[in-house]
N, C-alpha and C positions, 0 to 999 in steps of 0.2 A: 756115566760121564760121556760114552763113547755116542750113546744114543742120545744126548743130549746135544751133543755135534755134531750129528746129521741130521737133525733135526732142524740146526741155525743153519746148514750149509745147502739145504733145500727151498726154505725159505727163501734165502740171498739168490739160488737160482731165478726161483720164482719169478722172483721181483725182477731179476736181470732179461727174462726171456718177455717182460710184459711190452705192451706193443708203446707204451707212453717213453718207456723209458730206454727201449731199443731205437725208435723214432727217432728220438731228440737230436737235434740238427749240432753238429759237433760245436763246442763251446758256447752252447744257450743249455741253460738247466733244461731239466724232462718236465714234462708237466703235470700238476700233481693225482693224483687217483680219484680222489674225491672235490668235487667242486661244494662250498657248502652257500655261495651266494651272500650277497651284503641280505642283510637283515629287511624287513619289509619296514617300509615308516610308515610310523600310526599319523591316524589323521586328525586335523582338532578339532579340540573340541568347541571352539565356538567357531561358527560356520552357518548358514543361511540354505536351507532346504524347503523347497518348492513356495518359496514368500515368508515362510515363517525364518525368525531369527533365532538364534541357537547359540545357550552358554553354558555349557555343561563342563566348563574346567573346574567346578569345583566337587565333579563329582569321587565321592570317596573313594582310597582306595581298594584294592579287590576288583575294580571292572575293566576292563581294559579300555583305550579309547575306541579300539575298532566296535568292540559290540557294543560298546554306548552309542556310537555314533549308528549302529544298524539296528538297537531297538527305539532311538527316539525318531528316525524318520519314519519306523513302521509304526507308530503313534501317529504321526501327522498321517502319514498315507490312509489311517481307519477315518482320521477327521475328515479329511478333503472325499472319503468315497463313502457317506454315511444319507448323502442326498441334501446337505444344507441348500440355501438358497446364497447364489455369488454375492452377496451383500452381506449375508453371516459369515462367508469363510474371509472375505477380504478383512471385518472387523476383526476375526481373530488374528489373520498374518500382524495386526498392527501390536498382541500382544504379545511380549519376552516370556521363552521359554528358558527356563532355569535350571539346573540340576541343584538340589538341594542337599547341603555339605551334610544332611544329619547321616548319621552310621544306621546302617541296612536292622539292624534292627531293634532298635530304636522307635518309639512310641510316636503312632501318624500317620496321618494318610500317604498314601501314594501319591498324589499328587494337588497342590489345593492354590488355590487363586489366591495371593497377595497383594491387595492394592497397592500402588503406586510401583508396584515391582514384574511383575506378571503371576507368571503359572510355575511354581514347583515342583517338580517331578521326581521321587526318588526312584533313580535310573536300576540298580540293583533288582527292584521288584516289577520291573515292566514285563509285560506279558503284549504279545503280537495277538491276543486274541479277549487283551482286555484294553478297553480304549477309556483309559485314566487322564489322557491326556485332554480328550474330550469331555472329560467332567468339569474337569477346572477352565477349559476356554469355557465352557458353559456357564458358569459360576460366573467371570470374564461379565458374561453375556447379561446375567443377569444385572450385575452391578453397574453396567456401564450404558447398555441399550435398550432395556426395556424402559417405554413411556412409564410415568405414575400409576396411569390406571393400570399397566398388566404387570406393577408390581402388586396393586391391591388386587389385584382377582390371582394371581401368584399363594398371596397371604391367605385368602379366602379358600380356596382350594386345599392348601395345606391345613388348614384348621379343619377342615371337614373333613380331611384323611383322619387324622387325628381323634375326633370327635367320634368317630362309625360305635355303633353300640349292634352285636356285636363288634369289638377291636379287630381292624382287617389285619393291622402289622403294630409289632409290638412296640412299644412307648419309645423303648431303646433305640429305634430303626435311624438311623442315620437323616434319611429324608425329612424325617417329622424333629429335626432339631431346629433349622432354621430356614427359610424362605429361600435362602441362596442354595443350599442343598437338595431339598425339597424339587427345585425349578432343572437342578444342574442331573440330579440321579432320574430323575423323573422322565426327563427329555433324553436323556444317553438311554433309556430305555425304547421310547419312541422310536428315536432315531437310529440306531443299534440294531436294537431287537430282543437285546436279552444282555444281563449285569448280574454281577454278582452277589449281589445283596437287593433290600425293597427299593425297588417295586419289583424287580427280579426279569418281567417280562413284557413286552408289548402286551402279550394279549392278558395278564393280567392288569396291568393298567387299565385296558379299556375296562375289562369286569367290573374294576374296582372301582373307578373312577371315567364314566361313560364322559358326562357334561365335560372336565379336564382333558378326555383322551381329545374330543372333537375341540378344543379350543388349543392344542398343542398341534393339532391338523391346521386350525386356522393360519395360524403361527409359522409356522413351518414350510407347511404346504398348500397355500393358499385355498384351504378347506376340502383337498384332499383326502383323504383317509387313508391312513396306511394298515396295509391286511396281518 
């Protein structure tokens, strides 16, 4: 017991000899030891980054809004430095980027073009070093700006993917499902350099698909080549 009070009566000095509360200006309280600060305020989530517009309030819980708001501009920041031409990045500023309410894992792409709505993005599985956000403006791209004819040479291309005896990529491959895929993965390859799934790499593409790789140059880069 006895060690138990000097124990508290050491303490109480402690505190008495501290310079906050020796200080204290007679009849104003001392001031406290620890400051812990107002809380930091998150930011919203719908907000407008570098022309693109931005609605990710409905993104699920689990993420907070700071790191959604810092992995969907480093999305846009892969788009805008991937080398488009100022007429391809302006048509994409004009489409809504969406955060997509489904739960993180949950059956679906990362992020997929929606007509009449924009580009969905499941914000949970974003990677600063995969540009998903870029697939579906591409996707965007395909449905909205390419002329007739480069959607038939689009089609014609992808069928010869398809077609190759030997099979260059497997039936399953995402690309070889449909035209707007096909046009959207194909090109984030180009433009990129490299994805995570077919066609996987620039310089596979070109292998694979020489005639396509230089009509993606035409496109792009007004016949260019990219190395």
């Amino acid at each position: 017991m006895r060690r138990a009070t000097a124990a508290i009566t050491a303490a109480v000095s402690m505190l008495a000899a501290s310079p906050a509360l020796a200080n204290a200006p007679v009849g104003m309280s001392p001031q406290p030891l620890f400051h812990l600060g107002p809380a930091k305020p998150q930011p919203s989530l719908a907000f407008s980054y570098d022309g693109f517009s931005v609605d990710a309030s409905r993104t699920p819980k689990g993420v907070s809004a700071d790191k959604a708001v810092r992995q969907i501009k480093a999305q846009i920041d892969l788009v805008t430095h991937v080398g488009l031409k100022p007429e391809v990045v302006a048509f994409m500023r004009t489409v809504p980027v969406l955060a997509d309410p489904a739960k993180p894992n949950a059956p679906g792409e990362s992020a997929r073009y929606v007509p009449g709505q924009g580009v969905m993005i499941r914000v949970s599985r974003l990677s600063p070093k995969k540009a998903v956000l870029l697939e579906g403006l591409l996707e965007a791209y395909h449905d909205q700006r390419l002329a007739p004819g480069q959607r038939a040479d689009v089609t014609r291309f992808r069928t010869e993917a398809a077609s190759r005896t030997p099979p260059v990529w497997p039936k399953t491959a995402m690309m070889l499902q449909s035209d707007s895929a096909f046009f959207a993965l194909t090109s984030s390859a180009y433009l990129y350099g490299a994805i995570t799934r077919e066609p996987y790499t620039r310089k596979d593409l070109r292998q694979t698909q020489p005639r396509y790789y230089r009509w993606l140059a035409d496109l792009y880069d007004q016949g260019r080549v990219r190395g």
